[in-house]
Every structure is written in C-alpha cells, then in structure tokens.
N, C-alpha and C positions, 0 to 999 in steps of 0.2 A: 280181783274178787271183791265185792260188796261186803258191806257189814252186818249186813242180812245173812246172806250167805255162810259168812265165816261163822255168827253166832250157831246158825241150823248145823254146819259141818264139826263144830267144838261139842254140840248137843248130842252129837250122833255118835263122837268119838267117845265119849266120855260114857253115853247111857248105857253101857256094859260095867263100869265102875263101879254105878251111882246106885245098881241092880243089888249090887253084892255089898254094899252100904245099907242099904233098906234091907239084905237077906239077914246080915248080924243084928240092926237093929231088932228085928220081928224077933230072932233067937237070945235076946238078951246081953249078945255079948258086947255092943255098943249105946252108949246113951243115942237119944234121938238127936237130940242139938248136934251132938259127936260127930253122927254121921252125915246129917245135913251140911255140916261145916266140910268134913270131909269129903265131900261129895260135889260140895259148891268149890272148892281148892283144887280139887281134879278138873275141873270144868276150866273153869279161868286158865290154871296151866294148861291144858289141852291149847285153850284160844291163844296164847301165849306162843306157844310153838309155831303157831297152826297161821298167826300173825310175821312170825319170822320167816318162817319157810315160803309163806305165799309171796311175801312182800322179797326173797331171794328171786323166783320163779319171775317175776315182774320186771324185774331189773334184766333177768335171764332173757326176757319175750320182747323187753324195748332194744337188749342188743342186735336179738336176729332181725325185728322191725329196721333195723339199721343196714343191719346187713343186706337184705332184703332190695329196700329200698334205693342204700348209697353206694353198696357191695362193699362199705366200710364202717367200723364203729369204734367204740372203747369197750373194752370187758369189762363185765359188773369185780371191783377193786374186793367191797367186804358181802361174801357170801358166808352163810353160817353152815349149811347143810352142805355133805360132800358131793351128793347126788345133784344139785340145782349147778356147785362149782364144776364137776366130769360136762353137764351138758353143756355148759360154758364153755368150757376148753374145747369142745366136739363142735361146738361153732365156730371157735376160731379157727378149729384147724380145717374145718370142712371150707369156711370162705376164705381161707389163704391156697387150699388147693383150689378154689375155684375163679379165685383170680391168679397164680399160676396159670392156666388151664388159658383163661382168654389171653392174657399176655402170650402165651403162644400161637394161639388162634389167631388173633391181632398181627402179631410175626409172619405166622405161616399166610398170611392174605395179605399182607405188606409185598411178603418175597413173592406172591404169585402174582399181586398186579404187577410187582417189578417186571419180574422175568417176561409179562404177557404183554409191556410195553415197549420192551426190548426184542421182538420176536419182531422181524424185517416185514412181515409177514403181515395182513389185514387180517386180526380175527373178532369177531359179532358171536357174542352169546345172548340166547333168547328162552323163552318159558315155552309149555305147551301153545299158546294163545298166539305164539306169534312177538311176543312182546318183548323188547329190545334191554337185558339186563343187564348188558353189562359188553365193550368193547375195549380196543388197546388204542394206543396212540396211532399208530399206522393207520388204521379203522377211520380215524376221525380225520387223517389226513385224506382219506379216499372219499367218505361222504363226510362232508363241513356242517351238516346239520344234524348230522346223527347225534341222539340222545337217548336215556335210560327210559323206560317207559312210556315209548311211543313204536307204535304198532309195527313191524318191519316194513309192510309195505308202503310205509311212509314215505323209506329210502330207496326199497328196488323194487320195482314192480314188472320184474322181468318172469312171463309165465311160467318159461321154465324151469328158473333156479327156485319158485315158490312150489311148482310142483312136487319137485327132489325134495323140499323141506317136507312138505305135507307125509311124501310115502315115508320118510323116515321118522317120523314124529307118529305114525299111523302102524310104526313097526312092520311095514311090506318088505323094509331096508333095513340092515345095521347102518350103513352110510353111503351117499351115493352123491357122485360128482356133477355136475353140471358147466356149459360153458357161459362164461357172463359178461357182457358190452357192456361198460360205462355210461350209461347212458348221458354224460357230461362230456364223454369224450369218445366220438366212436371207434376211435384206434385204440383203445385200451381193451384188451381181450383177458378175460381171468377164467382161472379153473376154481369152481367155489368146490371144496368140498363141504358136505354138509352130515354132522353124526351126533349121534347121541352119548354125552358124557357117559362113561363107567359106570360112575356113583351118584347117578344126577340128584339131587336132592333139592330141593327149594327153590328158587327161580331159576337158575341155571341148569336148564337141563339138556339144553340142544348147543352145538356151536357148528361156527358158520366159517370158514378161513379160504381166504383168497390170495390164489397163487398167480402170480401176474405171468399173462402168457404173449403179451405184446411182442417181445425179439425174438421171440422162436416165431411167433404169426407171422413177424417181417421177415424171418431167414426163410421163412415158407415161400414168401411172394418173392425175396429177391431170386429163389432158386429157379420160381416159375418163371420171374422175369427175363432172367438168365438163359437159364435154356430156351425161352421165346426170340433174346435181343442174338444171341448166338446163331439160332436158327434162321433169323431174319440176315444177319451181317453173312454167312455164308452163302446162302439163296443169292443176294444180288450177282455176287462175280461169277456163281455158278449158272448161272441162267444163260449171264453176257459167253460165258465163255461154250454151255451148249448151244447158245444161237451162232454163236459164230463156225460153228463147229458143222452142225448142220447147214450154214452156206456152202461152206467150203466142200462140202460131198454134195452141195446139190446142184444151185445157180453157177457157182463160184469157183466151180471144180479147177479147172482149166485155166481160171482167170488171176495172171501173177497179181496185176495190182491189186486186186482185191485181198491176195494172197500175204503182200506186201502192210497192205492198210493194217487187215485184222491181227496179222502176230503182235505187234508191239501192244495192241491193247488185249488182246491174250492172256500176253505177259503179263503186263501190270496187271490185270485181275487175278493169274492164279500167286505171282506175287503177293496182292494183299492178303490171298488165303493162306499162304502161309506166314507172313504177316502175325494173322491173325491166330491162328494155329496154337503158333509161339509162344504167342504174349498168355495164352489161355492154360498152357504145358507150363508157361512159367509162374502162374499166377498159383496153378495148381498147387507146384513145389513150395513156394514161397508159404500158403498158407497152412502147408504140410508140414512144415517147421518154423511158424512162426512164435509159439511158444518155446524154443527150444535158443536159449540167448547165445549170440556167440562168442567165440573163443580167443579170437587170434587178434592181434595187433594192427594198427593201420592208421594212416596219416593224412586226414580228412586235407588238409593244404595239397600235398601231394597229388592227391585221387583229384582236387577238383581242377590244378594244375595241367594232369594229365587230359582230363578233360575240354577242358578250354583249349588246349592246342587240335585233339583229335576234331572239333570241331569248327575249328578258328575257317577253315576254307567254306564250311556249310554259310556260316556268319559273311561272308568274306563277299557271298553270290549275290548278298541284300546291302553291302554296303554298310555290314555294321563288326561293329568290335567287342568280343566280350572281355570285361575288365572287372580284374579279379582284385579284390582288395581284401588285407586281414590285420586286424587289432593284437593275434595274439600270436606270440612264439613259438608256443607246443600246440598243437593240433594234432594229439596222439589221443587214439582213442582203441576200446576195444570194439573190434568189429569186422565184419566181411568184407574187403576190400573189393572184390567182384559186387558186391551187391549193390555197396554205398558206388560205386561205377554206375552202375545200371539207375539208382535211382537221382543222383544231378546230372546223369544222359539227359532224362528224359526232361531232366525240368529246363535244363539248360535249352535242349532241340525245341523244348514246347517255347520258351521264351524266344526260339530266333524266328519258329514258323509263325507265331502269329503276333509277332511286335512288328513296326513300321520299320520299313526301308530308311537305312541310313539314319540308326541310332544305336543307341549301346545297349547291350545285355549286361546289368551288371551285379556280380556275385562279390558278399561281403562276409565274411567270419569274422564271429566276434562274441564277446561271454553276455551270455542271456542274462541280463539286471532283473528282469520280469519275466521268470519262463512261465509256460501255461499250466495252468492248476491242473490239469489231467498229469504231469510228472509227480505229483507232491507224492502220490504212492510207493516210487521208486527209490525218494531220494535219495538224490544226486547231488555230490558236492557241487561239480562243477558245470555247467552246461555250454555246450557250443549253440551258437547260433547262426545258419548256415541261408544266408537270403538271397534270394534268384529275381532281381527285378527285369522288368520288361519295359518297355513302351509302346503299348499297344491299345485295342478301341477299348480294352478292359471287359469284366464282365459285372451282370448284374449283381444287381445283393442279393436276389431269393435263389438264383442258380449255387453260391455258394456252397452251401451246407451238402450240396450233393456230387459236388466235383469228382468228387473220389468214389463212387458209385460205379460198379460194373457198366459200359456203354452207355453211359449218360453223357451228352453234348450238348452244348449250348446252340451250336450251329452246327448241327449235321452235314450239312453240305459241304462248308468249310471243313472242317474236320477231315472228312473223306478224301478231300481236293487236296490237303497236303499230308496226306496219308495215314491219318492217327486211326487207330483199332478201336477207340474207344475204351483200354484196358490200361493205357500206364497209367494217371493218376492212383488206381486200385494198386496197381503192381507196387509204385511208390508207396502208397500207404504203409500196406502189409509190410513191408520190407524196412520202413520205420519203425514201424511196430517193433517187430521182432527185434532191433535195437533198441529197445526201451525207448524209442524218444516218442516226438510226434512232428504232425504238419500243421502248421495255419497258413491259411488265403484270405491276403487282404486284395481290395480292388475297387477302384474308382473308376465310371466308365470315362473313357474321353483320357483318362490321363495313363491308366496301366494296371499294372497287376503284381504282385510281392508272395513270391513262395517261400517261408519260412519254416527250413529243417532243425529241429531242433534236440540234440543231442546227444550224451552224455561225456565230456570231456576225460583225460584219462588221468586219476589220481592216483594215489600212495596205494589204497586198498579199491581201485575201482573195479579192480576183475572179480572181488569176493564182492563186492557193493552189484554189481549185473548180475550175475549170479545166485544171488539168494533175493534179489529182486522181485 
C-alpha cells in the first residue's frame, strides 16, 4: 500500500474521532488546542497501527507470491496482528497439502507409467484429434518412430483400424476391435482394441492396445495346411491302389501276371497309408499330452543301446555301422522309455536312409557345456546331450528352421522312395517337448548332418525340478 493511501485510510479511520473532538470543543468541555492535539494523536496512532498491520499483510502476500510461484517459501518470522499470523499459517498449511497432493500425483503417474511399460502388451493413448499422448515401451518396440504429439496416422494408416477409432471417439462404440498388419512386416497380425478411458480427462482420452495375433494366424494356416498336406499324401496311394483296382475287374481280370505285378505295389501303397495313418494317431496322442511331463525312470544309454542293435541289420544292408559313444556313467533320467525309443528310432533310421553307403552313423552322450537358451526356463541342473551324426549330401540352411514342420521335405521324392511320412521329425519334436528338453539341426551340405537331443539329466531333486517346470 502507498503512502498516499495509508494517509487517506488513517484519515478515514480516525474522522469519526476527530468529529467527537470538535463535538466537546463546540460544547466547551475541551479547549480548542486540546482537541486539535487530541485529534492529530488519534490520527498518527491510527497510521501507526494501520503501518504495522499493512506492512504484516505484505510480508503475508510475498509468501503466498512464493508459494505461488516456487510452491515453496519462508513464513513471515515477526507478525504483529493475529489475523495477518492465522492467514500465514493457512498458507502454510494449504501449500504443504498441496505439495502433499502432487507428490502423490507424481507417485500415482510414476506407478502407472511403470506398470504401462511393463504390460507385454503395445498400448498408444491419443486425444480426440488423433494425437499421439502418450505410449509404453512395447509401443515403441512395435513402431520405432512413434512419438508424443504427432498425429496417429503418422504411424498406422490402416483404413480400418482408423475407422474403429473414429466410431469410438464419435461415440457409435464404447470400444471396438479391429484386425491389424504391420505394415513393416506382413506376417505380423494384431487385434487393436480400441476404447474410451473411463475418466478421460486431458489429453488422454482414447487408448489404442495391440494384441499380437501372428501364432494363432500361423496355427490357423498350419491346420489349413495340414489337413491340405494330409489330404494330398492319402489321395496319391489311394488313387494308385483305385487304378489298380479297377484293371484288375476290368482288362486285367483273368490276367495272373498282371495280377502278380500289381499286388506288391498294392501293398506298398496301402502300407504307406497306414504308414501314415499312424504316425498322424501318434502325433495326435503325443500333442495331447505334451504338457503333461512325465513320471517314470529310464536310461537314455540303454534305450539308445537298444536301439542300435534293433537296427544294426537296417545299417548293415548300406554297409554301415552305427557307433555309439558316451562321456558319462549315469544316463538316468526321468522319462518315457517307449517314447525316448520312438524318438532316436526315428533319428537313428533317418541318419542310415539318407547317409552314404558304407559309412558310420554315429551317436554320442554327453553333458551339455552350452545348452540352448530355450531350456534356461526349465532350469536344469544337469543336461544330456544326445547327438545322431550322419554322412550324407546334408541339407540346406534355409530348409532348417522348418524340419520339424508337419510334411515338410526337402526332397519329396526321395523322401517317399525310402518311405518317410513326412511326420517323424514333428513326432520327435513334441515328444521332446513334453520332456522338457529340446532339438537342434546342424548341417553342412556335401559333408552331413548332426541331430542334437538335448535333455534333462537325472539329479537329487530332478523329479520335483520336471515337475513344477
């Protein structure tokens, strides 16, 4: 307050005083000087007060300016008036609730970017406008340029998922799904849902969250391709065996050799149908308890022991030897003894059909120094390492990754010619699977090929260790 001011507001307070100064003087009971003096002594002490009190208020009005300003200050130390010290204290306590209050708010938005970058999940929050507020890390893993206030269709410009946004932002929708292609990568298939926050308040009003639909897309097409590659492998022997069939009631009726020619190939074809049948009944079982670990005891040296003899004659027809070698003493593990049979059958028979005449098939156990990072989930004390080498033309590197695919063959013809279904590597899969381990396929063409089973060896607590796996 001015000095101006103060004097007009001490004038103001006071000319009710100064009235009744001048009332005595006029009635005689004060001299004039008397009351002049008294009157000018009222005035001064008015400004007097009127100087403290204001210059309290001031000190009062630079704290909240602080507060204000810095959302922190000092309290005014020496206040004279109790009224100017209350509103003092009402500031302090009102800016200590209200820094309180964002230290929470701060917290409560700490913990929700946490938790929203911690969600597996892609999710994108945006404003009415379309306008990109706010994402998680997954988000930014999925589009690499995504940023905060740039327009969504920066990042997707897929008609449809912009439509679904538009009817829910347009309130047609509470929330409405769409499907969504990567458009960086077209096997990547996502289900965007798209809805309106609750309590949307300030820029975030909409979110956007993407649920990755790739392996279900792919268990889509392998099912289609499956019952296609099925449908296809049954048709051929069934065809050979209706043509022959039909000779034989028609031209051929009467004719032994003819009679003679077509049975054995007949055979062979409804052979490979059942064949095939099998391996598909078995594939079925296997993946129908492949989650389900198993129970019993068994002695992988043994099993592959057994093995190697039951097929040492098949070996024997190509002039080759299979030789079994092992690093370690115990090869006790838990596991299906039928199964762990069934799956170094098949690797074993695949390494004698299509390795070179008069050479060795040769199987090695031994403890896995480097197991594949696909077990680290399980962990497993110990691991076996169970390897089926060949010498053969080998296979390429891009055929790899897909060995173990339902009827997938490198060389079909071949394949057929010495009788494979198309389904053991699959059947071995699964069947590893379901013992916690896994397979790798190494292969150099021109030199060979290396199947490696890989484990879990049998420890102190390994049956609780498989088990709660």
């Amino acid at each position: 307050m001015g000095f101006r001011q103060l004097i007009l507001t001490a004038l103001a307070i006071a000319f009710p005083v100064g009235i009744v100064f001048i009332v005595l003087a006029s009635m005689g009971q004060l001299g004039v000087g008397t009351a002049i003096l008294s009157a000018l002594l009222s005035w001064l002490g008015v400004v007097a007060m009127l100087r403290i009190y204001f210059g309290d208020l001031r000190r009062v009005a630079r704290y909240a300016t602080d507060l204000r300003d810095r959302y922190k200050g000092t309290p005014p130390q020496h206040i004279s008036f109790a009224a100017a010290s209350e509103l003092s204290s009402l500031y302090t306590q009102i800016a200590a609730a209200f820094r309180d209050r964002i230290a929470l708010l701060e917290a409560q938005t700490s913990t929700d970017a946490e938790i929203l970058d911690h969600l597996p999940n892609p999710v994108v929050m945006v404003n009415r406008q379309r306008v990109v507020t706010g994402f998680n890390r997954a988000a930014k893993g999925l589009f690499h340029n995504l940023e905060t206030g740039r327009d969504l269709t920066r990042f997707i410009r897929d008609p449809i998922l912009l439509d679904a946004f538009d009817d829910v932002a347009n309130e047609r929708e509470t929330m409405k799904h769409a499907e969504f292609v990567l458009a960086s990568d077209a096997h990547r298939h996502f289900d965007v849902l798209t809805a309106r926050l609750p309590a949307a308040t300030g820029d975030r009003n909409y979110v956007l969250t993407f649920s990755d639909l790739t392996e279900l897309r792919k268990l889509e097409q392998m099912r289609a391709d499956f019952a296609t590659d099925a449908g296809h492998e049954l048709r051929t022997p069934l065809s050979v065996l209706l043509g022959f069939i039909e000779t034989l009631e028609g031209p051929a009726k009467d004719d032994p050799d003819a009679l003679n020619q077509f049975l054995p190939v007949m055979r062979d074809q409804a052979q490979r149908m059942q064949h095939l049948i099998e391996d598909l009944l078995s594939l079925a079982r296997i993946e129908l308890n492949e989650h389900t670990p198993p129970s019993e005891d068994c002695d992988v040296g043994k099993i592959i022991g057994k093995v190697a003899q039951s097929l040492a004659m098949k070996a024997q027809d190509k002039g080759m030897n299979i030789r079994v070698t092992s690093t370690l003493d115990d090869t006790g593990m838990v596991g299906e003894e039928k199964e762990l049979t069934q799956v170094f059958v098949n690797l074993v028979e695949n390494a004698i059909k299509y390795g070179h005449a008069n050479t060795d098939v040769e199987v090695s156990i031994s403890l896995a120094k480097n197991p594949p990072g696909a077990l680290a989930r399980f962990r497993h004390d110990r691991i076996m390492a169970v390897a089926i080498r060949d010498h053969s033309d080998g296979i390429a590197r891009e055929h790899l990754p897909r060995l173990t695919e339902r009827f997938y063959r490198v060389d079909t013809a071949r394949s057929r010619a010495v009788g494979g279904t198309g389904l053991g590597l699959a059947i071995v899969k699964h069947l590893v699977q379901r013992h916690r381990g896994t397979m790798q396929i190494e292969s150099e063409q021109g030199v060979g090929s290396v199947f490696t089973v890989y484990l879990p060896a049998k420890t102190g607590d390994n049956v609780r260790k498989l088990h709660t796996a």
